[in-house]
Backbone bond lengths (Angstrom), bond angles and torsions (degrees), N, CA, C in turn:
res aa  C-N    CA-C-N  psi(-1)  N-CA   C-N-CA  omega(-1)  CA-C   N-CA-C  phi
1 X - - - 1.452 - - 1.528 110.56 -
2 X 1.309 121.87 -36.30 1.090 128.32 169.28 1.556 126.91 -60.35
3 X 1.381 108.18 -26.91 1.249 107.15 159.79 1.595 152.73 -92.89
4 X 1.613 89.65 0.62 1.323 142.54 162.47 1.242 94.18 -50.72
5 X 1.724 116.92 -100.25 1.091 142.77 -173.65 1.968 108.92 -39.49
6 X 1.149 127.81 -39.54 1.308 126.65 -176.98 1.633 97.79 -80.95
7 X 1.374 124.88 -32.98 1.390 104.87 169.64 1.497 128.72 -73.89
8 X 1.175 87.26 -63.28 1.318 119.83 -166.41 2.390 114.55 -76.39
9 X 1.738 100.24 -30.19 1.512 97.56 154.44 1.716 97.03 79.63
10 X 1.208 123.81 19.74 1.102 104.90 -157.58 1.718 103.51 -99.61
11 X 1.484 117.95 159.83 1.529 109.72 -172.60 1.252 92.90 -77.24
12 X 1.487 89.68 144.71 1.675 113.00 157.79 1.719 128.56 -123.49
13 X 1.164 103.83 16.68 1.069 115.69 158.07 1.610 139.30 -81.14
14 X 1.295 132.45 154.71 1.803 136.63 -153.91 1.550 100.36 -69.06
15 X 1.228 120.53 158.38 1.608 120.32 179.28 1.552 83.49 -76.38
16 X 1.114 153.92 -46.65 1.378 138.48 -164.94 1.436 98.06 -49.85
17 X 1.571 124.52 -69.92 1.898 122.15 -154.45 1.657 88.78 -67.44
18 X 1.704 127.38 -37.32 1.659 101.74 -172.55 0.943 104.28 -63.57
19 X 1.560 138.11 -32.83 1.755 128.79 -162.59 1.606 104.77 -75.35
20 X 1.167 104.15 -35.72 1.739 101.64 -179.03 1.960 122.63 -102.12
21 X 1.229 98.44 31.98 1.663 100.10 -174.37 1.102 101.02 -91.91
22 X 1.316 127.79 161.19 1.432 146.11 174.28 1.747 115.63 -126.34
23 X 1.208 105.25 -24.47 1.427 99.55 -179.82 1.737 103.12 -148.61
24 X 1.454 119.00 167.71 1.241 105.49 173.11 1.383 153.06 -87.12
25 X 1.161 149.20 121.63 1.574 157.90 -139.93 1.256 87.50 -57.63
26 X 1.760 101.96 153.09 1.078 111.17 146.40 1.705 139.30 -31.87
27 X 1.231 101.38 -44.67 1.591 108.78 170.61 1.280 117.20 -43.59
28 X 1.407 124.50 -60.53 1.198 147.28 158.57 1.742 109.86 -30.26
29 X 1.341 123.24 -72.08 1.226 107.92 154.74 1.710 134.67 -25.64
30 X 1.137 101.91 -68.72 1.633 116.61 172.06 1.593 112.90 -48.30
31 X 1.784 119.45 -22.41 1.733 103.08 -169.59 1.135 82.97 91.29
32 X 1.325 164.79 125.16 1.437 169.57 173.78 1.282 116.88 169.77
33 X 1.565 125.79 -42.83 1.269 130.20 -163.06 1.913 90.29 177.61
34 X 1.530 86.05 136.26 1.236 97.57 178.83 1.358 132.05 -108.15
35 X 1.409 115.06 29.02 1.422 134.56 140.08 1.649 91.94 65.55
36 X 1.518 91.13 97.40 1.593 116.97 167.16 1.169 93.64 -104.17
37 X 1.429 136.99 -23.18 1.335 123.09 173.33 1.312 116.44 -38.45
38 X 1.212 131.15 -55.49 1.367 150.47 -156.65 1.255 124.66 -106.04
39 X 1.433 104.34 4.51 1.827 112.37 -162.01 1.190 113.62 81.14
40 X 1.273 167.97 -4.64 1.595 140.26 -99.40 1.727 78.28 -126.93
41 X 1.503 118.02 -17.03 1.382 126.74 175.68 1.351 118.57 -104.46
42 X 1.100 142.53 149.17 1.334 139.82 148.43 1.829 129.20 -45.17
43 X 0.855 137.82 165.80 1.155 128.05 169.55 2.053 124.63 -77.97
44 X 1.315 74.87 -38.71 2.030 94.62 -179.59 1.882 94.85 -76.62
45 X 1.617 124.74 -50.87 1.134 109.19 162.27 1.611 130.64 -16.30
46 X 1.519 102.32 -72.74 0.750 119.83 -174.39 1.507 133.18 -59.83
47 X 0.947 128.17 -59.33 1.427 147.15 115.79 1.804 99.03 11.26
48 X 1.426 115.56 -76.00 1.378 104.81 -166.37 1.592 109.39 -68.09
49 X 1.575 109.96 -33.12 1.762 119.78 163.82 1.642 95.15 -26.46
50 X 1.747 102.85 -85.31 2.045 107.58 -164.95 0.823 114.26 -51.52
51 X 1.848 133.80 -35.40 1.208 116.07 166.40 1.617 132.69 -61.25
52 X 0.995 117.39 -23.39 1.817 129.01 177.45 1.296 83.39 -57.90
53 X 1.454 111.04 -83.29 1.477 121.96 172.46 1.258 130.87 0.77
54 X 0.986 125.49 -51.71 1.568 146.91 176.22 1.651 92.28 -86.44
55 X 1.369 135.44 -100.14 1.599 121.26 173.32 1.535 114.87 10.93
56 X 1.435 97.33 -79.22 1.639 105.14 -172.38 1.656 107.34 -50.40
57 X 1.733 115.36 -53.57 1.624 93.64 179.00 1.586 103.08 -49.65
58 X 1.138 150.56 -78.61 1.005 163.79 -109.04 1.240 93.28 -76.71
59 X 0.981 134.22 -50.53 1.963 131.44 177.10 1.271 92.65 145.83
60 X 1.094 117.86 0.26 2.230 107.93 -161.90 1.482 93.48 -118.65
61 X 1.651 109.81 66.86 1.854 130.01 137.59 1.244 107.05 -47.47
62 X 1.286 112.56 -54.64 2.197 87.83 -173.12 1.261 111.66 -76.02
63 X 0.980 137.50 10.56 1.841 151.30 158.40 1.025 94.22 -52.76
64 X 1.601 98.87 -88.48 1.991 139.67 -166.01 1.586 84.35 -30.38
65 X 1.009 105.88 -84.72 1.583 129.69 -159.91 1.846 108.75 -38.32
66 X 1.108 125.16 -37.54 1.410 149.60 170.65 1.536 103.17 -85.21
67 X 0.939 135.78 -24.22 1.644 128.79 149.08 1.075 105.15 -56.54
68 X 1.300 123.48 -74.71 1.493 139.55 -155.63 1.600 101.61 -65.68
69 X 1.317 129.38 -24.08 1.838 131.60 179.81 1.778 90.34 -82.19
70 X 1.309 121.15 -43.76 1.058 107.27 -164.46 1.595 124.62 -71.45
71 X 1.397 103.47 -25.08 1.400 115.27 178.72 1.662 111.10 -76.22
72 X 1.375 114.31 -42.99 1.264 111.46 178.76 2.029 120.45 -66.09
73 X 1.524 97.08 -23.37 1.364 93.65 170.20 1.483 109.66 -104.18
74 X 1.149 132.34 7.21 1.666 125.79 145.91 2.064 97.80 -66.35
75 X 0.911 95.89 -61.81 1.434 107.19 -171.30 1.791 100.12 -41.13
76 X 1.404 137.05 -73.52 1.434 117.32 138.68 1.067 157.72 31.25
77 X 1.341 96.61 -87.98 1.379 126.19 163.19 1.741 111.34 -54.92
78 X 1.073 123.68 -50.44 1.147 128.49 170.04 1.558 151.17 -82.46
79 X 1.620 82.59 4.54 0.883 114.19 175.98 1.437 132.53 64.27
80 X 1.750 110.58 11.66 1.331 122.81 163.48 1.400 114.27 -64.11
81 X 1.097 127.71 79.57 1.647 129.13 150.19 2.016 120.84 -32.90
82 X 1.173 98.53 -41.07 1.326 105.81 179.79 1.462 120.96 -76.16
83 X 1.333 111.07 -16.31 1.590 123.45 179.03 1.544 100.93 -83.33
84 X 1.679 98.22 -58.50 1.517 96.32 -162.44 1.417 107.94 -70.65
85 X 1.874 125.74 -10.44 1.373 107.14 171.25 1.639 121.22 -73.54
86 X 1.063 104.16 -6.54 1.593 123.60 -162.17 1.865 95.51 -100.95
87 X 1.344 119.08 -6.43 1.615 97.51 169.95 1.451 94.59 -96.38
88 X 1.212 88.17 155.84 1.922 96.40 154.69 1.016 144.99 -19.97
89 X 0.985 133.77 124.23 1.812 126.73 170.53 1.489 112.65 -111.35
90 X 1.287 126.77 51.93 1.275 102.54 -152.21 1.742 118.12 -93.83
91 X 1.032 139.09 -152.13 1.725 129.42 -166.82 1.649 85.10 -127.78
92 X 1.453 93.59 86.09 1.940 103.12 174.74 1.359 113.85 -39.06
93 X 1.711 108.47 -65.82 1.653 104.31 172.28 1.277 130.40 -19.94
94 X 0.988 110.72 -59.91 1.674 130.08 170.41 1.199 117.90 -48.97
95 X 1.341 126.50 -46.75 1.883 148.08 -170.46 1.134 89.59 -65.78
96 X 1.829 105.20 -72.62 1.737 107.23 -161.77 1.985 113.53 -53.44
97 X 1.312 108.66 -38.48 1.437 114.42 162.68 1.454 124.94 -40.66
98 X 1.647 115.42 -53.93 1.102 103.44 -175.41 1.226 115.87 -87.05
99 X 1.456 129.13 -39.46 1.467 153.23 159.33 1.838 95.10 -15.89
100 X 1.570 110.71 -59.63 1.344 106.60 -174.81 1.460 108.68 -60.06
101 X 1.553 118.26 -45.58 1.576 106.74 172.87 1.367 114.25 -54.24
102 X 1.623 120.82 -60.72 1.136 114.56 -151.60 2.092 112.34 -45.03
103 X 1.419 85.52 -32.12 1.834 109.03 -162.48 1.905 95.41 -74.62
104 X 1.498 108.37 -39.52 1.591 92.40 178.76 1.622 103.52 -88.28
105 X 1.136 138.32 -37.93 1.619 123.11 170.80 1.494 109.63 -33.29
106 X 1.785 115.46 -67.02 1.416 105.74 -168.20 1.735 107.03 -74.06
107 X 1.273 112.98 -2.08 1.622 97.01 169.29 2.046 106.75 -72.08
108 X 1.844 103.64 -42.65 1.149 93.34 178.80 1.423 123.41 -68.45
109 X 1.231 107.85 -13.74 1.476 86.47 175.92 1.688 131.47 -104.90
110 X 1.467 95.03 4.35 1.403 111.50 159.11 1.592 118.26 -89.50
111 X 1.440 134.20 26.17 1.238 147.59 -172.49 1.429 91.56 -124.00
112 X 1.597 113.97 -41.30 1.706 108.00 -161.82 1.577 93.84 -93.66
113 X 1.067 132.25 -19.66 1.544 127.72 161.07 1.586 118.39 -36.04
């Protein structure tokens, strides 16, 4: 989950604290989650964030990973510096590594179900 969240940024906080926040969590500070609570994201952003998200469980990292190249070089291209510092950077090697565990654990343990 933790590596989830360092890629991918996604909230992990209760629909109660997102419906009632006013400013952004600590997480948000840290690079953790990029605080849809508050706007600080777009909605379609975001959206394309959970979907990678979902990809990567699924086994399809070179998807995820090709989302995430593509946004940062639109981001580029346009010369938003402030967007593209705000995606991810994360150490793929590592992702695609665990991503493959995380995806064969819950296969094994949906076999022993």
């Amino acid at each position: 989950m933790q590596l989830l969240q360092k890629v991918f940024r996604l909230r992990t906080c209760a629909d109660s604290v997102f419906e009632n926040r006013s400013r952004p969590c600590l997480l948000h500070q840290i690079r953790r989650c990029t605080a849809p609570c508050v706007d600080l994201v777009s909605a379609t952003d975001y959206t394309d964030d959970v979907r990678s998200a979902e990809l990567f469980l699924q086994g399809k990292d070179d998807e995820a990973v090709e989302r995430l190249i593509a946004r940062m070089n639109a981001a580029a291209e346009h010369r938003e510096l402030r967007a593209r510092g705000n995606l991810p950077r994360p150490d793929w090697r590592a992702a695609q590594g665990a991503g493959k565990a995380i995806v064969s654990s819950s296969r094994r343990r949906d076999a022993s179900m």
